[in-house]
C-alpha positions, 0 to 999 in steps of 0.5 A: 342921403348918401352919394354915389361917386361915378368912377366908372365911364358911362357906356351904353354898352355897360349901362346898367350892369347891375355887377357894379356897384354904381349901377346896382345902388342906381337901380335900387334908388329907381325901383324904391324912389323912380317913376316910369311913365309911357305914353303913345308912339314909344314916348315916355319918361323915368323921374325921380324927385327928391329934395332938392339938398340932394341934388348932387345924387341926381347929378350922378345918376345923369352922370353914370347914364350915356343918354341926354337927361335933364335936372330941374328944380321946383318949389311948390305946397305939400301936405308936408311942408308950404314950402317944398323944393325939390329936384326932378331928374328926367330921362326920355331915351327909350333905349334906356327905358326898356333897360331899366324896364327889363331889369324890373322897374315897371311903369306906372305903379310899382310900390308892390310889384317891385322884385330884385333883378333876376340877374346877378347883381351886387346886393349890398350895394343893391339894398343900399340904395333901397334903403336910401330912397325908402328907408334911413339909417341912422341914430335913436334917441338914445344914441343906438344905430339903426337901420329901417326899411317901409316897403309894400313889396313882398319880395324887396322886404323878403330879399332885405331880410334875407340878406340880414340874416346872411350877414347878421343872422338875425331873423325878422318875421314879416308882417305887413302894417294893418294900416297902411300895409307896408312892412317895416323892416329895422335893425338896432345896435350891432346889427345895424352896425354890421348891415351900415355901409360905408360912405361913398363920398366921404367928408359929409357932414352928420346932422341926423338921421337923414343925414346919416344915410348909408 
């Protein structure tokens, strides 16, 4: 997982300006990996969940943003573990939500209807952070470098392999998985070399495939 580092001053005026990268990664991460939720009376909530190692990424996102949020932590049984502990970004202001909203992260369920935004936008940085929440970067078995992205999304796998193409010029032919109907987008070798980007917080150490995010 890669972090971002907040050199910008949070601003309700810039908040959100998908021209910077910071704001660009963050909003890639919410799309792949947030939940908008709304209730009666303008109420509502954005989460985010993750494990709790990457608490610091959270910590960003509560840093680049000009509205009161909070960090929780919890630990609870999954189909994936006994044990699990995690970190729970929330965010109620609803100022901040109809941004988020009108920038395309929907409430409720998302996971096929998620576009990337109709407005200009860094897109390296924008795909990065995609990739961080629902994909990994990283090394095979063998030592090669990688690259893969799981969506349900027709339009964020379109997007991703078009922006590959551009930069590696690679074409990729989609096609959902009959099982769980998610495309599964991967780059190997020199092209996964070419679409990896730099750490934003350099002096991680690499410990894996998770580890070695982008």
């Amino acid at each position: 997982m890669s972090f971002l580092v907040a050199d910008c001053e949070p601003s309700v005026h810039q908040f959100m300006d998908l021209t910077v990268p910071e704001y660009a990664y963050m909003f890639g991460f919410l799309q792949a990996d947030g939940h908008l939720s709304q209730q009666s009376r303008q109420r509502g909530r954005l989460t985010v969940e993750i494990g709790a190692r990457d608490i610091d990424l959270l910590r960003t996102f509560q840093k680049l943003t000009p509205y009161n949020s909070s960090i929780t932590e919890r630990t609870r049984s999954t189909n994936f573990a006994e044990t699990a502990h995690s970190a729970i970004w929330s965010l109620c202001s609803l100022e901040a939500r109809t941004k988020l909203n009108e920038l395309g992260l929907p409430y409720g369920r998302k996971s096929k209807t998620i576009t990337p935004p109709g407005i200009e936008f860094s897109h390296r940085d924008y795909l990065r952070g995609v990739v961080d929440a629902d994909g990994s970067v990283g090394y095979t078995s063998q030592g090669f470098p990688f690259l893969s992205l799981a969506t349900k999304s027709t339009a964020i796998a379109v997007f991703a392999c078009s922006y590959a193409r551009e930069i590696t010029g690679a074409e990729r032919t989609l096609k959902r998985n009959a099982r769980d109907g998610i495309y599964n987008v991967m780059y190997t070798k020199e092209n996964a070399q070419q679409l990896d980007c730099p750490r934003l917080l350099p002096g991680l150490p690499v410990t894996g495939a998770e580890a070695d995010r982008c």
